[in-house]
C-alpha positions as CSV (number, residue, x, y, z in Angstrom):
1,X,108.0,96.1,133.8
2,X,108.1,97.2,130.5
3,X,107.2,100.5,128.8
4,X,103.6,100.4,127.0
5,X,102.7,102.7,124.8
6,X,99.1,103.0,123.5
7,X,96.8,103.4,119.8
8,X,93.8,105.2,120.5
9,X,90.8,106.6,119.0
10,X,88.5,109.3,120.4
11,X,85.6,110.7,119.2
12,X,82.5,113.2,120.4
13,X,80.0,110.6,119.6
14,X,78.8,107.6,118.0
15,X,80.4,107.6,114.2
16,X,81.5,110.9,115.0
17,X,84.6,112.7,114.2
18,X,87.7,110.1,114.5
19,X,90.7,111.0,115.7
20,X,94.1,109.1,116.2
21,X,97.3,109.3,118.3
22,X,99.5,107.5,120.0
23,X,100.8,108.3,123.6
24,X,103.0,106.4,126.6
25,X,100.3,107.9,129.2
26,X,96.7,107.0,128.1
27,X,95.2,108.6,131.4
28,X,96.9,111.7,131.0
29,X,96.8,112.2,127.3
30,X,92.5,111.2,127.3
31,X,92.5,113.8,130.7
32,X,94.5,116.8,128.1
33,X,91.8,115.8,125.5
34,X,88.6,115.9,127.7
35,X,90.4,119.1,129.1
36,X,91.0,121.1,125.8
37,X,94.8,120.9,126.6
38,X,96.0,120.0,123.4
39,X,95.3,122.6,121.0
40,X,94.7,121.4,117.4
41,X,92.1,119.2,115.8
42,X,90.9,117.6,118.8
43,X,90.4,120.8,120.4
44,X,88.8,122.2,117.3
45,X,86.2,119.5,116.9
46,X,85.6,118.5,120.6
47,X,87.3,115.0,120.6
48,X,87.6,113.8,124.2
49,X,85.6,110.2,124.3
50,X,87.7,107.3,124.2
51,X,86.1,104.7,122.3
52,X,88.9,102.2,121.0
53,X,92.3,101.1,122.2
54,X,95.3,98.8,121.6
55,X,98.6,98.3,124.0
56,X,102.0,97.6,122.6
57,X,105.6,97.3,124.1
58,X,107.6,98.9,121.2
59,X,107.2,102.6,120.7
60,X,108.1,102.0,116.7
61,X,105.3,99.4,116.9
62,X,102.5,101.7,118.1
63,X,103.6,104.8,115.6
64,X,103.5,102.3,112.8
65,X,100.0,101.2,113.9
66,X,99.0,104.5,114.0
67,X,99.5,105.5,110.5
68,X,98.3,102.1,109.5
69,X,94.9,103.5,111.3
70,X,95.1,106.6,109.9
71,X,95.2,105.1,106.1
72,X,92.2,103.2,106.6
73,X,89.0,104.2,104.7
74,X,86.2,105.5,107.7
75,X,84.0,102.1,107.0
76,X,87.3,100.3,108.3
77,X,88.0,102.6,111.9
78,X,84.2,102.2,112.5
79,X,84.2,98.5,112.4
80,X,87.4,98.1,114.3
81,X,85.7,100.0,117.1
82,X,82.5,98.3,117.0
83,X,83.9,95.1,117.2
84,X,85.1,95.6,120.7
85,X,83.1,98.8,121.6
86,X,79.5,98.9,120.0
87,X,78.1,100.8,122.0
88,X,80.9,103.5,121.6
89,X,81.1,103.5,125.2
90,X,83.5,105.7,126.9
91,X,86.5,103.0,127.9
92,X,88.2,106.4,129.9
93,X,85.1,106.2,132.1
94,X,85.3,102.8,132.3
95,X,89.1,102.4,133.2
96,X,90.0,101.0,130.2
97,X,88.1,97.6,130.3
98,X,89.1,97.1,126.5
99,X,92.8,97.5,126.4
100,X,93.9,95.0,123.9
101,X,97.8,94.2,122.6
C-alpha cells in the first residue's frame, strides 16, 4: 500500500479564516488542530474544521500543491471548497467523505 499524504484546509467557519498544511496523518493532524496542539496560527485563530481535502501518493506532490494553495487569491480557496463542500461541512466529522486525489 502506498504512502498518502494529504492537502487540507481548515477553517472556524463558513468563509472564515483559511488555513493550509499538509500532513501524512489527516486524523491525527485535524485531532492536534481541534485540540489546540499545534501552537501557531491555527491555535491563534481557532482553526480546527476541516472543510476541504485532496490525497496524493508523492510527498513532493502534496508540498507543491500546498504552496500552489497558498498563492491563490481568497476568491480562488473559497470556490475550490465550495465546489465539493458548500455547505462547509466538517469532512473530520464526517470521516472524510470528500477525500479526492
Amino acid at each position: 500500500m502506498e504512502k498518502q499524504y494529504y492537502v487540507y484546509v481548515i477553517t472556524n467557519k463558513p468563509r472564515g479564516t483559511l488555513y493550509i498544511g499538509v500532513t501524512s496523518n489527516i486524523a491525527k493532524r485535524i485531532y492536534e488542530h481541534k485540540n489546540k496542539m499545534i501552537d501557531g496560527f491555527s491555535k491563534k485563530y481557532s482553526l480546527y474544521k476541516l472543510v476541504y481535502c485532496e490525497s496524493c501518493n508523492d510527498v513532493n506532490a502534496a508540498i507543491k500543491r500546498e504552496k500552489m494553495l497558498k498563492k491563490w487569491n481568497r476568491i480562488w480557496k473559497i470556490e475550490l471548497i465550495e465546489k465539493i463542500n458548500p455547505n462547509w461541512n466538517d469532512l473530520y466529522k464526517n470521516g472524510f467523505p470528500l477525500l479526492r486525489e
